[in-house]
N, C-alpha and C positions, 0 to 999 in steps of 0.2 A: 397887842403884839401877837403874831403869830409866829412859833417855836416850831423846828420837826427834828426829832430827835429820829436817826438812828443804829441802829442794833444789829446784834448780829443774828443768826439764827432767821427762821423764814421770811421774805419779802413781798410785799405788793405787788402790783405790776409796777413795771418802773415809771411808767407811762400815770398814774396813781400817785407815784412819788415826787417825779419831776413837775407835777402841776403844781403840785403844794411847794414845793422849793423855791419856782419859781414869783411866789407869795410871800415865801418867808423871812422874815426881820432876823432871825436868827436858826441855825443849822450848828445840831450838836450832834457827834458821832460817838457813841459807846463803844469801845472795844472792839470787835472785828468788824463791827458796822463800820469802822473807819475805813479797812480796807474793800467793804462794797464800795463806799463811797469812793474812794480812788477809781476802785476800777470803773466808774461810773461819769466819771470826770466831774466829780461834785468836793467843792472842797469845804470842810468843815468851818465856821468859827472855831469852833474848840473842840479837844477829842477829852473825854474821860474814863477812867477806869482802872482796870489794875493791868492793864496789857498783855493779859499771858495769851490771848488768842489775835493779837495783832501780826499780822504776818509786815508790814513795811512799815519804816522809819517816818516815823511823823514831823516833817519840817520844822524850823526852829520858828518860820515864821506861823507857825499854827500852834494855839498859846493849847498845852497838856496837861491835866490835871489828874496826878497817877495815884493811884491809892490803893493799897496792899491789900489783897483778898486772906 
């Protein structure tokens, strides 16, 4: 299985990320790494975290796993 988790805080090139993306069995987004991922037009399996650096609404159809910092 190949996972690519990510995060927020500094990034690869995107060019770096989308190669692996386009490999990966599964795409999890941490916390504001969710919102790169939007603006990136990458959509998560699942986002996790405690949300306090999430700037946009994570659809219902994108399964959240929030947990309190």
């Amino acid at each position: 299985m190949h996972a690519v988790i990510i995060t927020g805080g500094e990034m690869p090139p995107f060019k770096v990320v989308r190669d692996n993306i386009d490999y990966a069995d599964l795409i999890v987004a941490a916390d504001s790494g969710y919102d790169w991922a939007t603006e990136n037009q990458i959509v998560p399996d699942f986002v996790v975290g405690d949300m306090d650096s999430v700037n946009r609404e994570v659809p219902k159809e994108i399964k959240c796993f929030r947990y309190s910092s």
